[in-house]
C-alpha positions as CSV (number, residue, x, y, z in Angstrom):
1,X,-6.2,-15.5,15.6
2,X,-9.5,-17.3,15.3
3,X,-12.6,-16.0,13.7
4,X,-12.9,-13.9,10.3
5,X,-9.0,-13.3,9.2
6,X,-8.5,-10.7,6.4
7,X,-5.4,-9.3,5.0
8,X,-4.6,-6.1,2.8
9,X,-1.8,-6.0,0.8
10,X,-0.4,-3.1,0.0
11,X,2.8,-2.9,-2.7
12,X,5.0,-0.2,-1.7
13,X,5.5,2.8,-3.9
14,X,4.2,0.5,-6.3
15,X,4.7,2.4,-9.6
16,X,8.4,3.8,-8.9
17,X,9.0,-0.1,-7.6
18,X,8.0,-0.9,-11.0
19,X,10.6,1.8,-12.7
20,X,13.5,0.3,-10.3
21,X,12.6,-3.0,-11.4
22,X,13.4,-2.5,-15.4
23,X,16.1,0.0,-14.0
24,X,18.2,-1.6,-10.8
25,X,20.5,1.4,-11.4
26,X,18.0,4.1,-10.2
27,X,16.8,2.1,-7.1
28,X,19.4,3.9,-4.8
29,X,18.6,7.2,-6.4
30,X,15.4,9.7,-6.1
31,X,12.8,8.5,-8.5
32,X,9.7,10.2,-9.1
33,X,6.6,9.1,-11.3
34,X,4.8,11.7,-12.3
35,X,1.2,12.7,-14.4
36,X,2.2,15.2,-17.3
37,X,-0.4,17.7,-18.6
38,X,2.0,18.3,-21.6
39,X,1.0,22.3,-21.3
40,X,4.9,22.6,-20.3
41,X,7.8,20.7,-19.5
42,X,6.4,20.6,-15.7
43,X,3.3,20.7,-15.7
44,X,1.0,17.8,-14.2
45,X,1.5,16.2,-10.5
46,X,3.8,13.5,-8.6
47,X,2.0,9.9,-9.0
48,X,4.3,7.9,-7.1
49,X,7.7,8.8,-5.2
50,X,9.9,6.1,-4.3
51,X,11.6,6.5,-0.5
52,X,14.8,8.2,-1.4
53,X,12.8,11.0,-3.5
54,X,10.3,11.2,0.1
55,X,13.3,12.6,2.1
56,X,13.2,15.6,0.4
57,X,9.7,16.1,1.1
58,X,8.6,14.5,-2.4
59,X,5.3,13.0,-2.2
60,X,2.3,12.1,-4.2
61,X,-0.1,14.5,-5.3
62,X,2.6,17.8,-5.2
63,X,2.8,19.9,-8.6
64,X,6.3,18.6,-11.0
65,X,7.4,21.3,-10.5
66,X,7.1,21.5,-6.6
67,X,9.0,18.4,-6.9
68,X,11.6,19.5,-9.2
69,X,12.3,22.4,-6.3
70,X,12.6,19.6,-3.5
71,X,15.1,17.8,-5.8
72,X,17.3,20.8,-6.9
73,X,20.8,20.0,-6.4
74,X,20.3,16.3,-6.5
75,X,21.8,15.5,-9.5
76,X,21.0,12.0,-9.5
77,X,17.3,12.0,-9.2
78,X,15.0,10.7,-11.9
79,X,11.9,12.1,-13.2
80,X,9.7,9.7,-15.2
81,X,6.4,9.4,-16.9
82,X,3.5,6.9,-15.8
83,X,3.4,3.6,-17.8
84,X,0.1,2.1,-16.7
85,X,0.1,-0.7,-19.5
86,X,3.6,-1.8,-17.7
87,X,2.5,-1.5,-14.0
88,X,-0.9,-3.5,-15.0
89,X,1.6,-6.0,-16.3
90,X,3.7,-6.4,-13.1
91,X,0.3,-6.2,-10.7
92,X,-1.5,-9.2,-12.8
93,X,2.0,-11.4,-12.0
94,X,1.5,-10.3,-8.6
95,X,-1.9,-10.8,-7.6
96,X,-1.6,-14.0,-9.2
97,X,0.7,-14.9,-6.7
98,X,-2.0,-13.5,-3.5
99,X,-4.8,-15.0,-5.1
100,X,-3.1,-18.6,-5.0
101,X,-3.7,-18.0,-1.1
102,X,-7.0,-16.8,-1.2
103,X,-10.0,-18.5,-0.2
104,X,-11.7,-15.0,-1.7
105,X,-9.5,-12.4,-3.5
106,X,-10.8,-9.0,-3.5
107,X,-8.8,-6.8,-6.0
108,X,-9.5,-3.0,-4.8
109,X,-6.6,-1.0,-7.3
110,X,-3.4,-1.9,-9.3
111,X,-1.8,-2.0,-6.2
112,X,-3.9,-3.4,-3.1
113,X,-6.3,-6.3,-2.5
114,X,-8.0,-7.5,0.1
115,X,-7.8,-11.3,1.0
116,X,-10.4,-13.8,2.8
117,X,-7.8,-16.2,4.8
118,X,-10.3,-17.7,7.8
119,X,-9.7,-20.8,8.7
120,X,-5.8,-20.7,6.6
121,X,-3.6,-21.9,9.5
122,X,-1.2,-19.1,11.2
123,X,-2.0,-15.6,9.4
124,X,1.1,-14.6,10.2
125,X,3.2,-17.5,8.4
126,X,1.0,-16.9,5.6
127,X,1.7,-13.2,4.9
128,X,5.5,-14.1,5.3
129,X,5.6,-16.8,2.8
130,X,3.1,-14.2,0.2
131,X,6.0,-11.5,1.2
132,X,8.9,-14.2,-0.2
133,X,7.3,-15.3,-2.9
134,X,6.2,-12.3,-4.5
135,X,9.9,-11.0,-3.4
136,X,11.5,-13.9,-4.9
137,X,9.5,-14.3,-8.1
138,X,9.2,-10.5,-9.1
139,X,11.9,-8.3,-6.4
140,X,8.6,-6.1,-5.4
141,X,8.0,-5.8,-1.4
142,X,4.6,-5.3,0.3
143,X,3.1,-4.3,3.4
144,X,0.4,-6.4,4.9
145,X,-2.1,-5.6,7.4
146,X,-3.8,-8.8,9.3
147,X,-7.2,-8.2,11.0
148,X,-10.2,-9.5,11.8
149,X,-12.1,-6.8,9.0
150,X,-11.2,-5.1,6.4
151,X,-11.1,-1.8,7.6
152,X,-8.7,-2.8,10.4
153,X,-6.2,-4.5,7.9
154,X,-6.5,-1.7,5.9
155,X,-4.9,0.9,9.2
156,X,-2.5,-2.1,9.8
157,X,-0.8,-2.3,6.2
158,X,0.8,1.3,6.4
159,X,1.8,1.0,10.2
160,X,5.2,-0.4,9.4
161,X,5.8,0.6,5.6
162,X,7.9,0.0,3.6
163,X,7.7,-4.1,3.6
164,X,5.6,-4.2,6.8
165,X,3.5,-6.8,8.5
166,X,0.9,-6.1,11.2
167,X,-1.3,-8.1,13.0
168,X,-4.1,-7.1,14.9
169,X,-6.0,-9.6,17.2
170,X,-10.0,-9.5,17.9
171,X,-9.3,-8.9,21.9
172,X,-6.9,-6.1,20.7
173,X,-9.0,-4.1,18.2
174,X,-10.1,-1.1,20.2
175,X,-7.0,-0.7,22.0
176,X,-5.4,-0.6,18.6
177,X,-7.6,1.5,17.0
178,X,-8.1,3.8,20.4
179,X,-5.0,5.9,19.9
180,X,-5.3,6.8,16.3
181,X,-5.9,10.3,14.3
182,X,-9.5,9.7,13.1
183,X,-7.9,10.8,9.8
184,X,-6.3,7.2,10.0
185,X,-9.9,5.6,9.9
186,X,-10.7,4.9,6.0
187,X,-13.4,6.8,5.0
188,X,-12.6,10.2,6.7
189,X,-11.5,12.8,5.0
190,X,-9.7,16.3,5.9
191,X,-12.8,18.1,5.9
192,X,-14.4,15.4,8.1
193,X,-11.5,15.1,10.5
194,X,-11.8,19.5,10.8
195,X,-15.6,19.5,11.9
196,X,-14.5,16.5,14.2
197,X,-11.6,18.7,15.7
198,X,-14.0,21.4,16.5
199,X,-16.0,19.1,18.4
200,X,-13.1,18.0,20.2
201,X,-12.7,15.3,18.5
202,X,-9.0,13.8,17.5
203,X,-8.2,10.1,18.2
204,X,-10.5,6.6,17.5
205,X,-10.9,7.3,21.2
206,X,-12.7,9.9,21.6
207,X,-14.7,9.2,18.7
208,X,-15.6,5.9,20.4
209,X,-16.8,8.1,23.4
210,X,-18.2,10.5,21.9
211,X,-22.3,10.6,21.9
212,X,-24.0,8.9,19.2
213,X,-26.9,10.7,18.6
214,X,-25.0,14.0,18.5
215,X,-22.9,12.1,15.9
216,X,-26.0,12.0,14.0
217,X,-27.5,15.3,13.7
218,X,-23.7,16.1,12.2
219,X,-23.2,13.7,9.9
220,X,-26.1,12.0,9.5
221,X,-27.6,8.5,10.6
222,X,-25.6,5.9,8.2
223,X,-22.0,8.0,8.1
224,X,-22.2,8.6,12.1
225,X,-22.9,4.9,12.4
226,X,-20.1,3.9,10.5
227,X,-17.8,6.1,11.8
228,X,-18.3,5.0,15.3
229,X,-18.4,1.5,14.9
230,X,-15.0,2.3,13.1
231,X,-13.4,4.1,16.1
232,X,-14.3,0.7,18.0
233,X,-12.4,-0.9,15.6
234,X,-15.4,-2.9,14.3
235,X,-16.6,-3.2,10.6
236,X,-18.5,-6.1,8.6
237,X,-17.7,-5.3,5.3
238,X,-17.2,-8.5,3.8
239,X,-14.4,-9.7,1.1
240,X,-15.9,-10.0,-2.0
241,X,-14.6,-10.6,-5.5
242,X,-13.4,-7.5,-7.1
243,X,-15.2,-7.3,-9.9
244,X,-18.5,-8.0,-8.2
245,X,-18.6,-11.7,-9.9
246,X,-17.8,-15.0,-8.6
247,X,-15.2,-16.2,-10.8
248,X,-13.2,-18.7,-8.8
249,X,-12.4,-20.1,-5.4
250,X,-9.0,-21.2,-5.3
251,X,-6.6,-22.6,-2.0
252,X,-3.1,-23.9,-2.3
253,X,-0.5,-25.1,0.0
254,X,2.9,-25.9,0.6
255,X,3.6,-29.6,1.2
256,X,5.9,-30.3,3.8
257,X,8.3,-32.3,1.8
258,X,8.1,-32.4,-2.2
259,X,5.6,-35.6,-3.4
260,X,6.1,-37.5,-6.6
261,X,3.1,-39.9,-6.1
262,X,-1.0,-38.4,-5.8
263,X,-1.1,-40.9,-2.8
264,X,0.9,-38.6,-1.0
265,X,-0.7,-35.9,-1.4
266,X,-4.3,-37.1,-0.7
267,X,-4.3,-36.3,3.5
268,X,-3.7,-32.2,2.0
269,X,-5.8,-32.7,-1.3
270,X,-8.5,-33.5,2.0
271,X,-7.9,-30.3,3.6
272,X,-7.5,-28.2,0.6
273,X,-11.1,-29.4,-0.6
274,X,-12.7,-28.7,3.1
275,X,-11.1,-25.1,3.1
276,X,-12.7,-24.5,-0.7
277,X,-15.9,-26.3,0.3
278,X,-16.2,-24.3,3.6
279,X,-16.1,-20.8,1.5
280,X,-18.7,-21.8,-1.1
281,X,-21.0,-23.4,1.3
282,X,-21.0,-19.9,3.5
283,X,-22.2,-18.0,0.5
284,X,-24.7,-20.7,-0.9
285,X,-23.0,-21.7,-3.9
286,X,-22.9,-24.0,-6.2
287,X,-19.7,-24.7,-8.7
288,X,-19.4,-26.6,-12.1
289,X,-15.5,-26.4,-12.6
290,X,-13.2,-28.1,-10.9
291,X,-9.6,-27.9,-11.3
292,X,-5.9,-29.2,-9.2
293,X,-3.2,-26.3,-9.6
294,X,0.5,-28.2,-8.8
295,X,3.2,-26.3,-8.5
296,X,6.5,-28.1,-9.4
297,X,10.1,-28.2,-7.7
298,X,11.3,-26.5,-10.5
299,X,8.8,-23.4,-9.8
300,X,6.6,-24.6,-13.4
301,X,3.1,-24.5,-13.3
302,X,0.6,-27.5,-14.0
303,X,-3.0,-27.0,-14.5
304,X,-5.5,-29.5,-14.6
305,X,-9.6,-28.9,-14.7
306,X,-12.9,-30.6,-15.3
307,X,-16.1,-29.4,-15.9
308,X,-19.1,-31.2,-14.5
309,X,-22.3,-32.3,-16.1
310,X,-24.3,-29.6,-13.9
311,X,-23.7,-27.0,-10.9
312,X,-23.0,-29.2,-7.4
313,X,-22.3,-27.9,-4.1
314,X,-21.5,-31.6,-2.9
315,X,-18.1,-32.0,-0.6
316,X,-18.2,-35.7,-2.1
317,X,-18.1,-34.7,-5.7
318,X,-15.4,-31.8,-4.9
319,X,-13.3,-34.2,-3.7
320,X,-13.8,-37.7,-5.8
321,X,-13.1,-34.9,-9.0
322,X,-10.2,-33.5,-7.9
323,X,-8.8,-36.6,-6.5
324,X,-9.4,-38.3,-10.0
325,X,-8.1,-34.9,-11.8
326,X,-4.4,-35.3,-9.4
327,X,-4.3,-39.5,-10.0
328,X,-4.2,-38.2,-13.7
329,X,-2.0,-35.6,-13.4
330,X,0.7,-37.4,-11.2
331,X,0.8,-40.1,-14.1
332,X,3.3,-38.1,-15.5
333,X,6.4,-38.1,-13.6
334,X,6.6,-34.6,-11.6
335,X,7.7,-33.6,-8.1
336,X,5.4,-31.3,-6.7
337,X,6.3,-28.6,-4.0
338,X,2.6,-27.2,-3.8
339,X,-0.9,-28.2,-4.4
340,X,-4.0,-26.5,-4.8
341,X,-7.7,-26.5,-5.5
342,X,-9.7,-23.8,-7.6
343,X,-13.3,-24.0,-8.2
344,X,-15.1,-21.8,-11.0
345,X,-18.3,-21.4,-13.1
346,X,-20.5,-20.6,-9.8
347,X,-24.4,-20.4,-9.4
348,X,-26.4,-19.3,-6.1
349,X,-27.6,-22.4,-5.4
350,X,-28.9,-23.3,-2.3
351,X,-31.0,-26.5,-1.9
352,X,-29.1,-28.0,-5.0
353,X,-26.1,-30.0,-3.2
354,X,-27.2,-33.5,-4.6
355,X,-28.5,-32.8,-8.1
356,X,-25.4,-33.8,-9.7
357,X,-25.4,-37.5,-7.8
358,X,-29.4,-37.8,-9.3
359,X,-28.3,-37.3,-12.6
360,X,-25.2,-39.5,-12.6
C-alpha cells in the first residue's frame, strides 16, 4: 500500500468492554451501559450494549426502558451506569499504546483515533501487532480500518466488527466504496440519505454518477462537493493532532532480536529518525525536544529526553541527539525489545534548519 496510509481504530463496545474488564464474570452475559435521567428508576437511554445484550435487539441510543423490555426474561443481564472518569482511565492506557505507532495521532473521542502511518512498513502487520498489544496489555479488542484517507478507514473499521481489520487499497477505493448505502459515507445523515432516496439515490454508486451540478442546487456547492468526492471514495482530510496542537512526533519499532548494546541498535535508531524527520519536514516544522523511548524485555518503560538550545529542523542534529541520548541510556545494563523516537516542543519553522549548528 504505497502513498498516504491512515488507520482508524475503533474499540468495540468500548464502555461495556470497560465494565467486563473490572467484571470478567458478566462478559458472557447481556450488559448494558446506560445514561440515567434519575426522574425514575428507567428513565434515560442505552450508551453502550455489549454483543450478547445486541441479540435481543439492544442498542445504543433506545429508551432503559425499551431495553429492559428486550431483556425481560433474561435473568442474567446487567444494567449499569456510565463511569466516564473510569473509561477516560482505560482509553488514556490505550491510546498510549496507538500513539507509540504514530507518526501523527489524531484522537477523535474516548474511543477512536485516527493514525498517520505513511511510509511505516506493511499496514497490515502494523494494525496486528497494535491489535496484540493493546489485547495483551489491557484484554480490550479493536477494529481497524486501513486506507489511503480518513474517511475511507473510517467505513473500513466497522466492516468486520467486533475485533476487525480492513484494508482498502488506492486502486480499490471506488470499487469498495461503489456498493455502499450512502448512509455508510460519514457525514450523511438519515435525513440526507431520504432526499437522496427520492432522487434515486441509494449506493456510493450512484452517488458517484449522479450529476454534479444537480447535486448542487440540493445541497449546496461545499456539501455536494464533498459528498461526491466521498462516493468516489476520495477525501484529503488530513491527520492532524487532536487537540489542534503539535505536541509530539513520536515512531517506535520492534527490534528483530532483543539488543543490550546502543551499537546495535544504531542501523534502526537511523530509520526511526528518517521516519520522524520525514513527518516534521512535510509540515514545516521545527522541534526543540528530543527524546529515545526503550521498551525493555521485561515490558518496563525507559524514557530518556533532551532539550536543545533553540528550535532545529536538522536531520543531523535529530540524529547525533538521540544517538548520544541511547549511548547514555544503554550504559545502564538493559535489554531492549523496542526502540523509539519522540520529538516535542514544535515551532512552524520553515527556512530555520541550520540555526541550531550557527549557534553551537
Amino acid at each position: 500500500m504505497a502513498g498516504r496510509v491512515v488507520m482508524h481504530v475503533d474499540f468495540d463496545y468500548f464502555f461495556a468492554q470497560c465494565e467486563e474488564l473490572r467484571k470478567p464474570e458478566i462478559k458472557s452475559r447481556p450488559v448494558v451501559v446506560c445514561v440515567f435521567s434519575g426522574r425514575t428508576e428507567d428513565s434515560g437511554a442505552v450508551s453502550t450494549a455489549n454483543y450478547v445484550a445486541r441479540k435481543y435487539g439492544v442498542k445504543s441510543g433506545i429508551p432503559i426502558k425499551v431495553a429492559k423490555s428486550k431483556l425481560e426474561g433474561v435473568a442474567d443481564a446487567v444494567f449499569l451506569p456510565l463511569d466516564t472518569p473510569y473509561y477516560r482511565q482505560v482509553s488514556e492506557k490505550a491510546m498510549s499504546i496507538i500513539k507509540s505507532h504514530a507518526q501523527v495521532f489524531e484522537h477523535v473521542g474516548i474511543d477512536e483515533c485516527y493514525i498517520d502511518v505513511s511510509g511505516a512498513g506493511d499496514p497490515e502487520n502494523l494494525a496486528r501487532q497494535i491489535k496484540r498489544e493493546i489485547k495483551s496489555s489491557l484484554q480490550l479488542t479493536c477494529s481497524v480500518g486501513i486506507a489511503p484517507n480518513k474517511m475511507l478507514a473510517k467505513i473500513a473499521s466497522d466492516m468486520q466488527k467486533p475485533d476487525g481489520l480492513t484494508a482498502v487499497k488506492q486502486k480499490d477505493a471506488a470499487g469498495f466504496v461503489a456498493s455502499l448505502d450512502v448512509g455508510k459515507i460519514p457525514g450523511i445523515g438519515p435525513k440526507t440519505k431520504e432526499r437522496l432516496a427520492q432522487l434515486g439515490v441509494a449506493t456510493a454508486g450512484q452517488l458517484a454518477a449522479f450529476d454534479l451540478f444537480k447535486l448542487m442546487d440540493e445541497f449546496g456547492k461545499k456539501n455536494a462537493s464533498y459528498m461526491h468526492n466521498a462516493a468516489m471514495g476520495d477525501d484529503e482530510e488530513q491527520v492532524v493532532e487532536s487537540d489542534g496542537e503539535r505536541k509530539q512526533l513520536m515512531r517506535i519499532v520492534t527490534l528483530k532480536k532483543d539488543a543490550s548494546q546502543s551499537s546495535e541498535m544504531y542501523g534502526d535508531l537511523e530509520g526511526i529518525c528518517g521516519a520522524v524527520h520525514q513527518g516534521i519536514e512535510g509540515k514545516k516544522l521545527s522541534f526543540r525536544t528530543v527524546g529515545i523511548i526503550l521498551v525493555l524485555s521485561n515490558l518496563e518503560n525507559i524514557t530518556r529526553s533532551r532539550t536543545l538550545k533553540t528550535h532545529t529542523s536538522s536531520y543531523d542534529v535529530l540524529h547525533s541527539t538521540a544517538k548520544s541520548i541511547l549511548d547514555e541510556a544503554m550504559a545502564e545494563k538493559m535489554s531492549v525489545r523496542r526502540l523509539g523516537v519522540r520529538l516535542a516542543d514544535f515551532q512552524d519553522s520553515a527556512g530555520q534548519g541550520t540555526l541550531f549548528e550557527f549557534m553551537q
